[in-house]
N, C-alpha and C positions, 0 to 999 in steps of 0.2 A: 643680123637684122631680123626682127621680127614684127611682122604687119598684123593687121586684122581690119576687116572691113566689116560694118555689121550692119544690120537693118534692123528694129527695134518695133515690136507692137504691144500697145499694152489696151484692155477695154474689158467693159463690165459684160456679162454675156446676160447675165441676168441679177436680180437685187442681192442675190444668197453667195452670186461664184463670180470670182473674177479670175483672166485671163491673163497673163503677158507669154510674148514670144517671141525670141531671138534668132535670126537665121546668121549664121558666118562666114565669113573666108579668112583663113592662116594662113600666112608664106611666112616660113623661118630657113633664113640663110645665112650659113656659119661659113665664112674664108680663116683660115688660120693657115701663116705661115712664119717662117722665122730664118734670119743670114747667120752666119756667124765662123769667125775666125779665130785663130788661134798660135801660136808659135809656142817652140819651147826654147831651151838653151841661151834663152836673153844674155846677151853679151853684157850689156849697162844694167846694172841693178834700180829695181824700182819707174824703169824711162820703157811707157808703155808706151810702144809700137810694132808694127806687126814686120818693118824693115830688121829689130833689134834682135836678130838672130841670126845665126851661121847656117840654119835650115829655113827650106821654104817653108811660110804660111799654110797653114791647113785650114779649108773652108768645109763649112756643113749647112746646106739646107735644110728646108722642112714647108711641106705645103699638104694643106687638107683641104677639103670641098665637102661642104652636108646640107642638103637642100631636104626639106620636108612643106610640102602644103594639106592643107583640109579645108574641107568644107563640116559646119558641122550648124546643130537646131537642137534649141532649149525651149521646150513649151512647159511654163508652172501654172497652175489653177489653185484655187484659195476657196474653200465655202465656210463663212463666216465668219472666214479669218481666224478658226480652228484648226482645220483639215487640210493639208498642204498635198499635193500630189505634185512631182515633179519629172518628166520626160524629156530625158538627153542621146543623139545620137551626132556620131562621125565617121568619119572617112577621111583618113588620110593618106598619101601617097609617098614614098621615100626613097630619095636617093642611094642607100647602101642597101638594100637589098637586089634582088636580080628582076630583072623586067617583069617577068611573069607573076611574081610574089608579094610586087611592089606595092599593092593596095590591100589595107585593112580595115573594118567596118568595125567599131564597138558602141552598141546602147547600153541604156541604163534609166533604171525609173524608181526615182525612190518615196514614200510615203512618211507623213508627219502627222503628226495630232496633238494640239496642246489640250490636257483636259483639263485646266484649271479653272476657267471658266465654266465651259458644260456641266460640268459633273459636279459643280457648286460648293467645290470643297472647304474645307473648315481652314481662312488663311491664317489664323495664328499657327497651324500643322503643317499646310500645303502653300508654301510663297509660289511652287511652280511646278507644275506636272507633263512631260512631254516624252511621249513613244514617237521611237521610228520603224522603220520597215527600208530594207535597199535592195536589190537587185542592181549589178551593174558589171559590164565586160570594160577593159583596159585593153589597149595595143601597144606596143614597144617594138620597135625596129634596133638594127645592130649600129656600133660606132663603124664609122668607116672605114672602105677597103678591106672588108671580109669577103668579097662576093670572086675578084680572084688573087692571086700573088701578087706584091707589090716589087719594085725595083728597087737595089740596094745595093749602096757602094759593097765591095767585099769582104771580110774578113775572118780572121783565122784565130778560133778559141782553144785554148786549153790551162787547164788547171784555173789560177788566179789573173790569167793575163790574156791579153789580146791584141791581135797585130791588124791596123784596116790600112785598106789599100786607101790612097796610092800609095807605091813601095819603089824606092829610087824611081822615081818621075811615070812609074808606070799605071798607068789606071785599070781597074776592075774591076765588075759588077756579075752580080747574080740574083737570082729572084730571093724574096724574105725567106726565115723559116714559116712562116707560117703557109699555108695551101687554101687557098680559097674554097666555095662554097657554092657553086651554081645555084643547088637546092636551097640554099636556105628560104627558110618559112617567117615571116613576122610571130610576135612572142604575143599569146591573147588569154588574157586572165578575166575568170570568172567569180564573181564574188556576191554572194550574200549576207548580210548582217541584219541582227536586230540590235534593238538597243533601247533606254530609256536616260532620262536626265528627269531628276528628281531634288527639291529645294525644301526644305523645310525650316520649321520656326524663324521663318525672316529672313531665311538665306542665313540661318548659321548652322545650316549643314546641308552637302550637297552631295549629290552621289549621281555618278555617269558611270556605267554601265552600258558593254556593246560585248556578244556574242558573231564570231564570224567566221564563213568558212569558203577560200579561196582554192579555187583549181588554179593550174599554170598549165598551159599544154603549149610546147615547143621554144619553151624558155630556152635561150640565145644564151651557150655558155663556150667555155674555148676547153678541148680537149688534148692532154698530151699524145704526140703520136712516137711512135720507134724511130730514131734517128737516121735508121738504115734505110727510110724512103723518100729521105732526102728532106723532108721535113721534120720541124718537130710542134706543130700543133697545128689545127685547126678549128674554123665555129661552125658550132651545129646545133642543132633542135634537138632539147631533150625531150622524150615523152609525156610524162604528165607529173607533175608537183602539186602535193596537195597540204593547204597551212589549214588548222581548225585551233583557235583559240577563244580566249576572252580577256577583256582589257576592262578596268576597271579604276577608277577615280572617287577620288572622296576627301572634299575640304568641309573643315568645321571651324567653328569657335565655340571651343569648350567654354571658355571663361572672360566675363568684361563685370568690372567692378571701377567704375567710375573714369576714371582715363588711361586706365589698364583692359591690356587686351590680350591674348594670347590666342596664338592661330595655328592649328596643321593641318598640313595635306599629306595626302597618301596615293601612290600610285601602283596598280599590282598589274603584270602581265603576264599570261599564258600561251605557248604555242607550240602548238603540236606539230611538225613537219614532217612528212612523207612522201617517199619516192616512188609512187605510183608505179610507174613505167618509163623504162630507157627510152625506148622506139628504138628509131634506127641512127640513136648517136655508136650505140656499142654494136660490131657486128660479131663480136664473139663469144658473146655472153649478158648478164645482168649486170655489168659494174665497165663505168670509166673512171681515168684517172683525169684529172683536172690541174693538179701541182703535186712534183716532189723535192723533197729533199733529204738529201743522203737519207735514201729509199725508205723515207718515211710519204706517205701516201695519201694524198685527199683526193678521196673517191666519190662518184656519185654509185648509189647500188642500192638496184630495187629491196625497197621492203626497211630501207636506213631511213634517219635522215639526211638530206644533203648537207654534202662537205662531212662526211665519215671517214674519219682518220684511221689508216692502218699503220701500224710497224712494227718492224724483224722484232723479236723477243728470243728468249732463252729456250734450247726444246729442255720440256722434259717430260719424265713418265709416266703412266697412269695413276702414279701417286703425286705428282706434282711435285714431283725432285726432279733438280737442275742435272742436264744430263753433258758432262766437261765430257773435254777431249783427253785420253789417258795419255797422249805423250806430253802436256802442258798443263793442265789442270784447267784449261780455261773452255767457259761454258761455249756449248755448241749451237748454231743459230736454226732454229727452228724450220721445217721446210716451208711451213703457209704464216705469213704474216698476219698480225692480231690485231682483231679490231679495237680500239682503244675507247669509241665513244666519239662522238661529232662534236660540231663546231657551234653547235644551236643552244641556247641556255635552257634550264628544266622552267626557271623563270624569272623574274625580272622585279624588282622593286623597289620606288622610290621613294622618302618621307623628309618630311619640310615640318619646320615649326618655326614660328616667328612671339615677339615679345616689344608688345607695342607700349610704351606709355608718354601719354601727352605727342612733344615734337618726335621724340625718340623712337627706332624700332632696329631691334638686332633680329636677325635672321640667322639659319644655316638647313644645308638638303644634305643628305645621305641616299647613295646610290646599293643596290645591291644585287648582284647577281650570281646565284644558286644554277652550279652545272657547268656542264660543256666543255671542251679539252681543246688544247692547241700545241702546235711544235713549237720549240723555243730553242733558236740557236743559240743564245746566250748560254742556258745551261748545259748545251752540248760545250759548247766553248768552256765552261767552266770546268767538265770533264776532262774537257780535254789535254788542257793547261794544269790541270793538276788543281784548282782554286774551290772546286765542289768539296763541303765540308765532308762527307760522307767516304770520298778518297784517300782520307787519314785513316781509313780502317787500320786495324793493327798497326798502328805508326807507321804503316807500307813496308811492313816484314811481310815475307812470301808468306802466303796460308792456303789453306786449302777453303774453297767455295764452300760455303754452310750450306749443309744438306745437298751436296752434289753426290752421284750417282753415275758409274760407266756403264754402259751395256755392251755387253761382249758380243761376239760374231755369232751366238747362238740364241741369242736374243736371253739371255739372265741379267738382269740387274745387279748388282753389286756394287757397295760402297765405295765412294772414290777415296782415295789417298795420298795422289797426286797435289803436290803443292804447286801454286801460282810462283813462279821464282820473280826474284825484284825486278828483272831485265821485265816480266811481262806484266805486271803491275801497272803501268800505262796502259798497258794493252785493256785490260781486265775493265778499265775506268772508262775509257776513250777513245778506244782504236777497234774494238769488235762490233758487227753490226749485232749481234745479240744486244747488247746494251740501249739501245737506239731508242726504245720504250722508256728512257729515264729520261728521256728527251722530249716526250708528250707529257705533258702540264693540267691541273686542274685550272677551269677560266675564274671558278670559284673567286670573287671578290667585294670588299667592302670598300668604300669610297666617302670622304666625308669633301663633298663637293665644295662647297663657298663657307666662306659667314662674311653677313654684313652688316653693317653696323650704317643707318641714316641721320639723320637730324633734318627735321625741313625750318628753312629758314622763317623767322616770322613774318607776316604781310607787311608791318610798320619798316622793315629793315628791308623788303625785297623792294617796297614802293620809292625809296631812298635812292634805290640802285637804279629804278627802271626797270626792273623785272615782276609779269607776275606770279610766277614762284619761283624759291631757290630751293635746290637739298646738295647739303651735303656730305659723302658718305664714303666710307671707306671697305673694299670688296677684297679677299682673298679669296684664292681657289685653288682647289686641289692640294688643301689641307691635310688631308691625312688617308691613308691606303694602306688595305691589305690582302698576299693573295698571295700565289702563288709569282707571281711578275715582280712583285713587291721583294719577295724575299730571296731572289736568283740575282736580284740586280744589285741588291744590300747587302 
């Protein structure tokens, strides 16, 4: 349920300024909950019911509670109907954090100025001229039941499988993995931007353009913990995040020759991510972990960006030979884990062109983005399984590692000679955590989003129907890809 209550003023203060002003009240409450049964060993095929079994019925609840209110005030002023100034504040209060923390305050004031007008500009060049200016704080609170442990039927994991109670009619509960949060703090970002919107020859070309640059201080994220204290995660406030980017826009019509038209846009994005400061999510260092898998590592760690991927790699020497083990040939895993590069793109691009004539118009968008790495269980899998093109090496005759190197108990280098025997030829592909880096991925991709094809119907034919307009048109999506995801999966 979400309310709002407002009172509303609007009045001239004098000929040049005008005033409106908003005061409000927010209640947003969210009940979610859900029943559900279940059996297995159905005696009668297909005859769903929950009698239709030689075992009892297995029930699962699920109930949630997230209450948030505010009070909040928007004051805008207008002189001329140029000059925009606009001032916003709130206060809200929140049900998932802890009593003492549960209130956060964010303003925000942002300025505007159309000059197309004022500045008397030439409109065959200038359709439309408009700078802004922003200054503005955000608050974010946590999802719920981070503040302490929750209650949980029981159960027992290992490997690929898991046993939950009840277990022959016995019931058992224990608190979640996750550990609650006394401390936790609400998440409050700081941001300013510039920016302009700019129109020319008639609005057939347009260009947005906005420079900004955001803090995060105590951004609400969930941290892995060591198994051995009984938990294995909890949420915490990280210290400071800091985004500096720019974003940029740009639609044209290059070309119109009578009922021909031809239209693109262009879309470019930059963002710089930095991890300011941990605080006190890490108490033993610059770096937490946030996910792993088979001990590949998304880390937060000052001086990265967030979500900086590390994993195990191959050691080897100060010449950068692979340094095997001499009783097997197979390479040795490195003692400090490598950082591979984050999860953030270097940047972002999208383009659109369209081809209009008369009723008719075909479209399509291309997406693109340059950078960034990820783990990919699929290509571990495919290691695994033997299916990675690259594990045909020598048609899986034992060989010796290219450019490997043993170091002896006196610290000498020397050539290794040790062959890889076929028994460990799996191993070599799939089964050593050394390899584990052939598993982090470029995010590197090209996307050829939609094409679509319109017709709009004519007035004479839609007036027939009772409509007043028809189109119609034919959409595909996600036409065509390519990338590193692209080519593990095919």
């Amino acid at each position: 349920m979400n309310s709002d209550f407002l009172l509303y003023l609007q009045l001239k203060i004098c000929q040049s300024i005008g005033m409106s002003a908003t005061l409000g009240y927010n209640l947003f409450s969210e009940n979610s909950s859900y029943n559900s049964a279940y059996i297995t060993n159905s005696t009668i095929l297909k005859f769903y019911s929950l009698s239709n079994s030689t075992e009892d019925p297995r029930a699962a609840d699920y109930l949630q509670k997230y209450r948030k209110k505010g009070i909040y005030g928007v004051v805008d002023f207008d002189y001329n109907d140029w000059l925009f100034l606009g001032l916003q504040a709130r206060n809200d209060w929140s049900s998932t954090l802890p009593e003492a923390n549960n209130s956060f305050f964010y303003p925000a004031v942002t300025l505007a100025a159309d000059l197309t007008e004022v500045l008397e500009l030439d409109k065959d060049v200038f359709s439309f001229v408009k700078l802004r200016a922003s200054l503005a704080q955000a608050g974010n609170d946590a999802t719920p039941y981070k503040i302490f442990p929750v209650f949980t039927a029981a159960q027992a994991t290992g490997g690929f499988a898991s046993t939950s109670f009840p277990i022959g009619g016995v019931s058992a509960f224990e608190n979640g993995d996750r550990i609650g949060n006394e401390n936790l703090q609400p998440e409050i970002s700081t941001e300013w931007e510039i920016g302009g919107d700019f129109r020319l020859f008639h609005n057939r070309l347009g260009i947005d353009v906005a420079y900004f640059n955001k803090t995060t201080n105590n951004q609400i994220i969930s941290k892995e913990l060591d198994p051995t204290t009984g938990y294995t995660s909890q949420t915490v406030n990280l210290g400071e995040i800091s985004n500096k980017g720019i974003e940029l826009l740009v639609n044209a019509v290059p070309l119109i020759i009578n009922d021909f038209e031809w239209g693109v846009n262009f879309n470019y994005s930059k963002i710089k991510n930095n991890v300011v400061s941990i605080g006190e999510a890490s108490e033993d260092g610059n770096s937490i972990i946030i996910n792993t898998a088979y001990d590949v590592e998304l880390r937060v760690e000052e001086g990265l960006p967030i979500g900086a991927i590390y994993a195990p790699t191959a050691m080897t020497d100060d010449d950068g030979n692979i340094v095997v083990n001499p009783s097997n040939g197979l390479p040795l895993t490195a003692p400090e884990k490598k950082y591979m590069g984050s999860i953030n793109p270097d940047f972002t691009l999208g383009f659109g062109t369209s081809l209009k004539y008369k009723a008719f118009k075909l479209s399509t968008n291309f997406d693109y983005r340059k950078g960034g790495v990820f783990y990919s269980y699929t290509a571990r899998l495919n290691y695994f399984v033997g299916n990675a093109w690259n594990s045909q090496y020598n048609d899986r005759e034992p060989f010796i590692v290219p450019g490997s190197v043993n170091i002896l108990e006196d610290g000498t280098v020397v050539e290794n000679t040790r062959q890889v025997d076929r028994s460990d030829i799996f191993t070599y592909w799939g089964a050593t955590d050394a390899a584990q880096e052939n598993h982090v991925l470029d995010r590197t991709f090209l996307k050829m989003r939609n094409i679509s094809l319109e017709y709009i119907l004519p007035k004479s034919l839609c007036s027939k129907i009772g409509i007043n307009k028809g189109v119609v048109f034919l959409h595909l999506v996600e036409i065509y890809s390519y990338g590193h995801l692209t080519q593990i999966i095919t």
